[in-house]
KOLGU-4560 file (N, C-alpha, C; in nm, 3 decimals, padded with zeros to 5 digits):
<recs>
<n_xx: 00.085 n_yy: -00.117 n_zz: 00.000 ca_xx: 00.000 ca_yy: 00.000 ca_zz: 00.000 c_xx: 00.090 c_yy: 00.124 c_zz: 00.000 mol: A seq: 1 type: UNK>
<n_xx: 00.052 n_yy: 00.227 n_zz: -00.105 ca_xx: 00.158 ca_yy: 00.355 ca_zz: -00.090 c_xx: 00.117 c_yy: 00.427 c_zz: 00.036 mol: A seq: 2 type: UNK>
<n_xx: 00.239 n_yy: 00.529 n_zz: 00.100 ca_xx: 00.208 ca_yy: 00.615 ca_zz: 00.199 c_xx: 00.150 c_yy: 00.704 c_zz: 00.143 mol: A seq: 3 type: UNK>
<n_xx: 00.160 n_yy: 00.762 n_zz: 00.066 ca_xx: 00.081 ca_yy: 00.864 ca_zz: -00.007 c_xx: -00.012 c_yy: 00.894 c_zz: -00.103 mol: A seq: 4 type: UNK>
<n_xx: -00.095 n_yy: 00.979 n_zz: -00.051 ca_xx: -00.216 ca_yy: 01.006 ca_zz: -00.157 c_xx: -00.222 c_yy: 01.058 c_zz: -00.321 mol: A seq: 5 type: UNK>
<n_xx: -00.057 n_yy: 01.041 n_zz: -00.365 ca_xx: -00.062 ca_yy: 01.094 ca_zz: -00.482 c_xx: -00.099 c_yy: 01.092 c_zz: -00.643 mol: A seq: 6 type: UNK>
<n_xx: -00.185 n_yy: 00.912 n_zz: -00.614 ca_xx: -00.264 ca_yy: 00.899 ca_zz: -00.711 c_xx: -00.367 c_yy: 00.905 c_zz: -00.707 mol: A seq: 7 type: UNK>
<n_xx: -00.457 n_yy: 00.915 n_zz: -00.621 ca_xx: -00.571 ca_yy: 00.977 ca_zz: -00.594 c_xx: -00.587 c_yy: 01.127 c_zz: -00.625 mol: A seq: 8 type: UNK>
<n_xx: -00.469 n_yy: 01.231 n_zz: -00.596 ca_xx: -00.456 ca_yy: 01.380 ca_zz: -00.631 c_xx: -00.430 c_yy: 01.353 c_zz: -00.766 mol: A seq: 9 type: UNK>
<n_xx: -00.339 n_yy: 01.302 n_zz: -00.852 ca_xx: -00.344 ca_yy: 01.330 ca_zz: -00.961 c_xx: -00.511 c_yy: 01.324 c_zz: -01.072 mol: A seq: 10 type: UNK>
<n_xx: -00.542 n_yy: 01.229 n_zz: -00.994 ca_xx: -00.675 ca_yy: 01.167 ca_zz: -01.091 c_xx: -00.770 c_yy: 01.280 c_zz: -01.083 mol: A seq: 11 type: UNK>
<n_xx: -00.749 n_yy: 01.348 n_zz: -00.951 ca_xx: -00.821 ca_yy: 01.473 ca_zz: -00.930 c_xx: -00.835 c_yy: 01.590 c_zz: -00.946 mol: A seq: 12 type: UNK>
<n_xx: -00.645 n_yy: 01.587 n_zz: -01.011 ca_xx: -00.661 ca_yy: 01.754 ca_zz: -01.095 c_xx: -00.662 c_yy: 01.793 c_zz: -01.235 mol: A seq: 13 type: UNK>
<n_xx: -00.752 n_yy: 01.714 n_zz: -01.299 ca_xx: -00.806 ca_yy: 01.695 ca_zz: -01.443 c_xx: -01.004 c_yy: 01.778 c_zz: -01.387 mol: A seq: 14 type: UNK>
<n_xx: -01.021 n_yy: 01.735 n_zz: -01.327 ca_xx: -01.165 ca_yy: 01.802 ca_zz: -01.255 c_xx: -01.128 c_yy: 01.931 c_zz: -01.173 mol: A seq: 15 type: UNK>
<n_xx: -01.084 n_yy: 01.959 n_zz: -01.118 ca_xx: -01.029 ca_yy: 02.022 ca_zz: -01.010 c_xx: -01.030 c_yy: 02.183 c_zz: -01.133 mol: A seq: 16 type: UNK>
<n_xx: -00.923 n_yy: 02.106 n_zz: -01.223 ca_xx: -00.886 ca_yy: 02.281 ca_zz: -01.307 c_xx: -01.003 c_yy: 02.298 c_zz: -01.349 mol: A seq: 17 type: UNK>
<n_xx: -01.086 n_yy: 02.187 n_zz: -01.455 ca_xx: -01.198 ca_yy: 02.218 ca_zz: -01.532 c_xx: -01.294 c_yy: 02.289 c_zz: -01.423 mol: A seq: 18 type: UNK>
<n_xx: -01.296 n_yy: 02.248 n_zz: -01.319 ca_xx: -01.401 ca_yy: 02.348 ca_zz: -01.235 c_xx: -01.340 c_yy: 02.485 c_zz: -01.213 mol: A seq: 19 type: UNK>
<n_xx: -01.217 n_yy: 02.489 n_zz: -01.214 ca_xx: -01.190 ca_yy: 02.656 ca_zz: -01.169 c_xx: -01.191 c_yy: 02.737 c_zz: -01.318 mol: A seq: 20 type: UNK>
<n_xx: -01.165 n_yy: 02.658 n_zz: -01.416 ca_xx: -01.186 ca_yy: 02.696 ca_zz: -01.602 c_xx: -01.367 c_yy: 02.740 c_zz: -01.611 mol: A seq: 21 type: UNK>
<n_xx: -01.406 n_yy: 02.675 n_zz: -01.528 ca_xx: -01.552 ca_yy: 02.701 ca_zz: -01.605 c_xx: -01.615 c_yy: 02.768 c_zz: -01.479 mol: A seq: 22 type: UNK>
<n_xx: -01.589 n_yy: 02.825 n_zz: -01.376 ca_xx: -01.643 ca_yy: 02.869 ca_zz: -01.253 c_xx: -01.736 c_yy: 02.827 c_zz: -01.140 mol: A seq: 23 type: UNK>
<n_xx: -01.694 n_yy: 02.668 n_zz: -01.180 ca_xx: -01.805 ca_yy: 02.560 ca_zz: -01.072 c_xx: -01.930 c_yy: 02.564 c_zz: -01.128 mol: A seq: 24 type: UNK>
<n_xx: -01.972 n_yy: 02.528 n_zz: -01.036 ca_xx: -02.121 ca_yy: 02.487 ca_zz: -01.076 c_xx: -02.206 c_yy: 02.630 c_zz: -00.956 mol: A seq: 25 type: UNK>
<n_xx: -02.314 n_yy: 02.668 n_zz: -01.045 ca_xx: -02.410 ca_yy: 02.755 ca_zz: -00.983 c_xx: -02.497 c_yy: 02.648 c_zz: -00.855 mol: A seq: 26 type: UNK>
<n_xx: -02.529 n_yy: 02.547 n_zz: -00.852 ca_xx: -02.642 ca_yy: 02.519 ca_zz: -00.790 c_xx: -02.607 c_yy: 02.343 c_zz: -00.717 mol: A seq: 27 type: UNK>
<n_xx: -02.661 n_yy: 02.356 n_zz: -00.606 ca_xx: -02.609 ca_yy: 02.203 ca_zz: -00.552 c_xx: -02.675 c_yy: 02.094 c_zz: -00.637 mol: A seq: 28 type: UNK>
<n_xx: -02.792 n_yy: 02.072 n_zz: -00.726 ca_xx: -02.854 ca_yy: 02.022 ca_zz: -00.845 c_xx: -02.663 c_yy: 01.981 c_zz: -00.929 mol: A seq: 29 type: UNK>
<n_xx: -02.646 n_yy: 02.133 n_zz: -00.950 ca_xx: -02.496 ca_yy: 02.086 ca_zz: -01.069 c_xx: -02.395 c_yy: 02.065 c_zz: -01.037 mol: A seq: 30 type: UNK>
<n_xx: -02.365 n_yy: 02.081 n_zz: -00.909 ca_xx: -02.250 ca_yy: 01.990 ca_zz: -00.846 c_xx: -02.252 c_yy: 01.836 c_zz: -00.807 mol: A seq: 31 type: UNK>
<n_xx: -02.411 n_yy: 01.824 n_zz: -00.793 ca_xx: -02.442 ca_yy: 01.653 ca_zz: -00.782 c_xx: -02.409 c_yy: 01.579 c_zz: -00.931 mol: A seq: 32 type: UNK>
<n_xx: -02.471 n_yy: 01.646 n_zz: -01.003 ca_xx: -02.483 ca_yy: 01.660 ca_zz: -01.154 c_xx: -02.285 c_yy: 01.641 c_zz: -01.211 mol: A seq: 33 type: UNK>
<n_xx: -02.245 n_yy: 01.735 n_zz: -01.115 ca_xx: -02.082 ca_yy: 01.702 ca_zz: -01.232 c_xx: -02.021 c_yy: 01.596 c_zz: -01.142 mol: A seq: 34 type: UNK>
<n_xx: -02.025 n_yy: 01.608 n_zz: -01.037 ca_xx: -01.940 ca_yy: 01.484 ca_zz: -00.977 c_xx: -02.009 c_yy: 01.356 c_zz: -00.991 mol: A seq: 35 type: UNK>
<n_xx: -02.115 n_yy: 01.290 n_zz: -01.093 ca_xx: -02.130 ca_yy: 01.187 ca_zz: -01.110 c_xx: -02.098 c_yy: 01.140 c_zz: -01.231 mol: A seq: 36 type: UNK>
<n_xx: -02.098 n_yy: 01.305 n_zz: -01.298 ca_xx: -02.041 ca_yy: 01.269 ca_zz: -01.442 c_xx: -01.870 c_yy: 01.226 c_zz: -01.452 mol: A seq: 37 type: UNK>
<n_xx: -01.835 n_yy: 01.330 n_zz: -01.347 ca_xx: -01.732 ca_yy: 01.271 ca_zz: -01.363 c_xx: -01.646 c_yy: 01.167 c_zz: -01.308 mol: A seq: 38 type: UNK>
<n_xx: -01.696 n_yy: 01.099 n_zz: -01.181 ca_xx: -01.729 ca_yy: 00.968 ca_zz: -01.185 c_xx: -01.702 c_yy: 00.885 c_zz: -01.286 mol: A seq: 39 type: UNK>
<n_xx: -01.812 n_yy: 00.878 n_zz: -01.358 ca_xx: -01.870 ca_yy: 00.791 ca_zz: -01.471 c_xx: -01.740 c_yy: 00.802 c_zz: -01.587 mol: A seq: 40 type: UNK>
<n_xx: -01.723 n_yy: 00.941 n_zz: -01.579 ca_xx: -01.622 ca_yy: 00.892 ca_zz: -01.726 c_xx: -01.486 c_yy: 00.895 c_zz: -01.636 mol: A seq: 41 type: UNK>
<n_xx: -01.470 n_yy: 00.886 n_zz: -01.580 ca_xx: -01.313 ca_yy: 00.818 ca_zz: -01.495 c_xx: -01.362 c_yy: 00.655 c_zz: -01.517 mol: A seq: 42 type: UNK>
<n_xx: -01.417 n_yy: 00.641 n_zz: -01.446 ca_xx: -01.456 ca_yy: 00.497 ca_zz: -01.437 c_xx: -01.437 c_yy: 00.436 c_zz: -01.593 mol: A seq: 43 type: UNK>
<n_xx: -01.533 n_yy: 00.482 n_zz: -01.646 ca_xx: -01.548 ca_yy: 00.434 ca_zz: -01.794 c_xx: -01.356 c_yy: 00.440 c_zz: -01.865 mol: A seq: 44 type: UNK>
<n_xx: -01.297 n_yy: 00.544 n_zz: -01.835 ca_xx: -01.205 ca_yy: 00.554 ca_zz: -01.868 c_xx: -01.069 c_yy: 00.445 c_zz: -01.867 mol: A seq: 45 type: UNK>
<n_xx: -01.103 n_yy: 00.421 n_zz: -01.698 ca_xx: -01.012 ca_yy: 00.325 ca_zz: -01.629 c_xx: -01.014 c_yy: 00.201 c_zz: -01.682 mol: A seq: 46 type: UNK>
<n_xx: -01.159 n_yy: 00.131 n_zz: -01.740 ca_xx: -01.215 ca_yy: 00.001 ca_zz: -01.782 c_xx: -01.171 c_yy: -00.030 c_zz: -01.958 mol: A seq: 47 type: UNK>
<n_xx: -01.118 n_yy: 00.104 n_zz: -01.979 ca_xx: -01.102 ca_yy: 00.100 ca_zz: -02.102 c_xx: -01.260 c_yy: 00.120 c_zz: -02.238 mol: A seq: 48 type: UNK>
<n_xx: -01.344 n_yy: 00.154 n_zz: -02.144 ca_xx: -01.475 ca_yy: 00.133 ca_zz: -02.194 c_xx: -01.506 c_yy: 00.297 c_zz: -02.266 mol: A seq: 49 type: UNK>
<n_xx: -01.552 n_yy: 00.372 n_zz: -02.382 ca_xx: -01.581 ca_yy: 00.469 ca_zz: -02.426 c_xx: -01.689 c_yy: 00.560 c_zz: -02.332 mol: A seq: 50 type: UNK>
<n_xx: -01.656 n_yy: 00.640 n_zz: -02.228 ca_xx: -01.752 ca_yy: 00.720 ca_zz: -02.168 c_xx: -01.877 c_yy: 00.812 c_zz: -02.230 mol: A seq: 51 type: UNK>
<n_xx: -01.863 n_yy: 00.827 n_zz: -02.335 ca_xx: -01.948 ca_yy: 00.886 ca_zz: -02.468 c_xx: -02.033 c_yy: 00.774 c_zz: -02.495 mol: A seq: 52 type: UNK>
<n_xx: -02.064 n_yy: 00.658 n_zz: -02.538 ca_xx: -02.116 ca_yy: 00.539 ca_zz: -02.584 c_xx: -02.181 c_yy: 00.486 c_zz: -02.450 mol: A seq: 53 type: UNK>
<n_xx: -02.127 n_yy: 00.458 n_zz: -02.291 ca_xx: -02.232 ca_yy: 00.450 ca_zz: -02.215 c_xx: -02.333 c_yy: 00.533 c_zz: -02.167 mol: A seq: 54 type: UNK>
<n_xx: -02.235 n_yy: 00.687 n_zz: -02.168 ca_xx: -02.355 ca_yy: 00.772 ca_zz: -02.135 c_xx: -02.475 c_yy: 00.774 c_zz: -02.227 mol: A seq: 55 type: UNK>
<n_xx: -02.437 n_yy: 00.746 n_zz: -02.349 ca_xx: -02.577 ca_yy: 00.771 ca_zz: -02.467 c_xx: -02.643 c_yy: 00.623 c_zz: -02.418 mol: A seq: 56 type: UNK>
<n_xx: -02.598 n_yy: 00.552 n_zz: -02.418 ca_xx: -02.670 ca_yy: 00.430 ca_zz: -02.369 c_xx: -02.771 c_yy: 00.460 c_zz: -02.222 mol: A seq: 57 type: UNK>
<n_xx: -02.678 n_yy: 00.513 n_zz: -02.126 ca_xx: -02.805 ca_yy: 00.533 ca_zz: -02.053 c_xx: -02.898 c_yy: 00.623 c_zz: -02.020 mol: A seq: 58 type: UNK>
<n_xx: -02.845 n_yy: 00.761 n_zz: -02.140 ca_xx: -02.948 ca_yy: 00.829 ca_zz: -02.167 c_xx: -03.082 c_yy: 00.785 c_zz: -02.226 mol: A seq: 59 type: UNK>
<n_xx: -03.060 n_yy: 00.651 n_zz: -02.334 ca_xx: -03.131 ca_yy: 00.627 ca_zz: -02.430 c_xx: -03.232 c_yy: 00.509 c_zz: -02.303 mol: A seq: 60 type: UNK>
<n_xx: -03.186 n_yy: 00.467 n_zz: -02.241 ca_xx: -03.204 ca_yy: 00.399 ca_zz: -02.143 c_xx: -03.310 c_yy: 00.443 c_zz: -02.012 mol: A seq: 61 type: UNK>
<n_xx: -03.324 n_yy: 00.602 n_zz: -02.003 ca_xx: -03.391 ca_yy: 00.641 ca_zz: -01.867 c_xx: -03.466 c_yy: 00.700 c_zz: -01.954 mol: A seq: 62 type: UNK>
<n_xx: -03.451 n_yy: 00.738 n_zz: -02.099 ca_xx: -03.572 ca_yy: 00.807 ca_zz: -02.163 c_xx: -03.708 c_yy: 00.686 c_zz: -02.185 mol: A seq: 63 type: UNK>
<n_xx: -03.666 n_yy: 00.587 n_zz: -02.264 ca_xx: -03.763 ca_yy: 00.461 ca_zz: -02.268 c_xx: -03.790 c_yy: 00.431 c_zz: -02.106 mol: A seq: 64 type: UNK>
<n_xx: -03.763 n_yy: 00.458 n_zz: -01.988 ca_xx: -03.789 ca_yy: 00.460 ca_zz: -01.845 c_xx: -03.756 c_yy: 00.335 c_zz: -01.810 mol: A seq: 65 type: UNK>
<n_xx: -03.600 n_yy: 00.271 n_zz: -01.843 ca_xx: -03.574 ca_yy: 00.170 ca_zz: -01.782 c_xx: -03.463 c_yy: 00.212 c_zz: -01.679 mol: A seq: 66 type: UNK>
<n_xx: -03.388 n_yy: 00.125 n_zz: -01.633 ca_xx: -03.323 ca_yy: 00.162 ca_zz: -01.570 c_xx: -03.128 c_yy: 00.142 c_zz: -01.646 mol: A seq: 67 type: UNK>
<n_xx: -03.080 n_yy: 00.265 n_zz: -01.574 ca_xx: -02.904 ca_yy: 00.260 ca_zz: -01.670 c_xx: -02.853 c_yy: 00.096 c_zz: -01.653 mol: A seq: 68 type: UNK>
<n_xx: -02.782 n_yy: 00.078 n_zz: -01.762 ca_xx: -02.740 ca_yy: 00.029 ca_zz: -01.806 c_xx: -02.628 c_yy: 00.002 c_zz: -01.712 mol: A seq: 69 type: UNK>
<n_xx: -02.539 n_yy: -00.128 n_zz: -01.671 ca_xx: -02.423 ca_yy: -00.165 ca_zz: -01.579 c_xx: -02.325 c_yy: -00.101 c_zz: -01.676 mol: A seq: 70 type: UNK>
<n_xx: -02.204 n_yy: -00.061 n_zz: -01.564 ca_xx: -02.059 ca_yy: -00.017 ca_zz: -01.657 c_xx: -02.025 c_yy: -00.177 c_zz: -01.650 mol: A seq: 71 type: UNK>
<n_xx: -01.962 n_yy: -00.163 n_zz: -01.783 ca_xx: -01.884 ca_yy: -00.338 ca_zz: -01.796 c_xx: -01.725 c_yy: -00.298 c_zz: -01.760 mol: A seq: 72 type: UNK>
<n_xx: -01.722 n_yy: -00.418 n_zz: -01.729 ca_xx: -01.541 ca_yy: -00.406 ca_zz: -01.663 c_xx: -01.436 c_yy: -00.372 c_zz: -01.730 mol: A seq: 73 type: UNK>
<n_xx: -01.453 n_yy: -00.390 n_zz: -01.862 ca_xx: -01.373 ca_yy: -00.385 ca_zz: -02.018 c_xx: -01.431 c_yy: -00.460 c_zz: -02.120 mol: A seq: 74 type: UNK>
<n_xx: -01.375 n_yy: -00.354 n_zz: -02.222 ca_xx: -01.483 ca_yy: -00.355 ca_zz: -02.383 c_xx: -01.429 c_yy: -00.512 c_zz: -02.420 mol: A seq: 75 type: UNK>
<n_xx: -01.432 n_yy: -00.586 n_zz: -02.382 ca_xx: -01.377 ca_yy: -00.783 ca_zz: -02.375 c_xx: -01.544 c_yy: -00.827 c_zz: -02.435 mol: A seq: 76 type: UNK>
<n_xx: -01.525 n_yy: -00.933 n_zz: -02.518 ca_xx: -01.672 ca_yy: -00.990 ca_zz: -02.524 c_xx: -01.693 c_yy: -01.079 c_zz: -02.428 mol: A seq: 77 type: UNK>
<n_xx: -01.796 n_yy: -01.124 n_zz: -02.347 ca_xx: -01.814 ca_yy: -01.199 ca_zz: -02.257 c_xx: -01.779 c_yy: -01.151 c_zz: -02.124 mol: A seq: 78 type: UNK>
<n_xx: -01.742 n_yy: -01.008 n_zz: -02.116 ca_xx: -01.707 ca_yy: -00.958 ca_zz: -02.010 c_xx: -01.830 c_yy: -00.958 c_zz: -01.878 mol: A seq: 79 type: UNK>
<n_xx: -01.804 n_yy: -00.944 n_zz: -01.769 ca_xx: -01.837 ca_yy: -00.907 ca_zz: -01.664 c_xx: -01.951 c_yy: -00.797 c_zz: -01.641 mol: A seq: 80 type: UNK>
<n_xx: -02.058 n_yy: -00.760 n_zz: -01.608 ca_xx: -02.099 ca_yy: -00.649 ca_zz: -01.605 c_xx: -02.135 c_yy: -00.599 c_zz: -01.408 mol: A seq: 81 type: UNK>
<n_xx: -02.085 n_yy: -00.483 n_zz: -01.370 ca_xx: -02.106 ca_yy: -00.444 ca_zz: -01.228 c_xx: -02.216 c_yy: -00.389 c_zz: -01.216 mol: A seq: 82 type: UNK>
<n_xx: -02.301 n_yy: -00.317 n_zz: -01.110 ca_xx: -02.400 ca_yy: -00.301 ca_zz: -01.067 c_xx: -02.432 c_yy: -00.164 c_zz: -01.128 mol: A seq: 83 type: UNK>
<n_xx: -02.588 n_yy: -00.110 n_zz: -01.213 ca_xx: -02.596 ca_yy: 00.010 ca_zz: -01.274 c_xx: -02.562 c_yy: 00.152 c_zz: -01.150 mol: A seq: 84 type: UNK>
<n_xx: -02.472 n_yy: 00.262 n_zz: -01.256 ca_xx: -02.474 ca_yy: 00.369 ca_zz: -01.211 c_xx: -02.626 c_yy: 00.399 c_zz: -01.199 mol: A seq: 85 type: UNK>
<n_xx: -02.612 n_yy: 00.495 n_zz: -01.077 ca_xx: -02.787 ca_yy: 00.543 ca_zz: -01.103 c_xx: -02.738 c_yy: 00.710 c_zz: -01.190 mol: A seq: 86 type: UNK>
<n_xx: -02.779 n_yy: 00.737 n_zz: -01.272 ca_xx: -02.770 ca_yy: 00.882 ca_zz: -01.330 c_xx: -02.857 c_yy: 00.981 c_zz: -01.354 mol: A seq: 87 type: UNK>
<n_xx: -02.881 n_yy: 01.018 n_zz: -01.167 ca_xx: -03.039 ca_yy: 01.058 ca_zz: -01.212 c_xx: -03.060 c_yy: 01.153 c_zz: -01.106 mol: A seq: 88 type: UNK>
<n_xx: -03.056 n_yy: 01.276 n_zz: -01.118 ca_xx: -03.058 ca_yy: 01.395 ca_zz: -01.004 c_xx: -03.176 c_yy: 01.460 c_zz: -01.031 mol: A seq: 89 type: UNK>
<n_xx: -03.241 n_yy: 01.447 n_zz: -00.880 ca_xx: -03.376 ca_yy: 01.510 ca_zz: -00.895 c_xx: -03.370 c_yy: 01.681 c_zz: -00.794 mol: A seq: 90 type: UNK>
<n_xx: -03.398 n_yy: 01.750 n_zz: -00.897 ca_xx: -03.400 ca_yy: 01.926 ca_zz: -00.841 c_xx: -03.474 c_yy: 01.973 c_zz: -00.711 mol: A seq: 91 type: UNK>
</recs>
């Protein structure tokens, strides 16, 4: 186990600038709202999986009113699938 937190900080100042670039978020709605997005595409990122292609998936997914779609572990056929993100902030 490392003593230090420095891969956890790195992963974090890719979000970190984009929030001080774009001036945060106005409303606790869009701060729930970006930290799941960005979540989601770290995650998606890490798995090797296209973060663009699940999000449309579970956009396409809560519009027909089912429920999102699992992130899969990696774009592998026969892969694994983990438990659905929920992507869904109510105002």
């Amino acid at each position: 186990m490392p003593l230090t937190n420095n891969e956890a900080e790195r992963a974090l100042r890719h979000w970190v600038i984009m929030r001080k670039i774009t001036y945060g978020t106005q409303t606790e709605v869009g701060t729930r709202v970006f930290a799941v997005l960005a979540s989601v595409i770290d995650t998606c990122r890490k798995r090797d999986v296209s973060p663009w292609r699940y999000l449309e998936k579970v956009i396409g997914e809560r519009r027909a009113g089912r429920s999102a779609p699992a992130l899969p572990v990696a774009q592998v056929e026969g892969s694994e699938w983990l438990h659905p993100v929920i992507v869904l902030c109510k105002s």
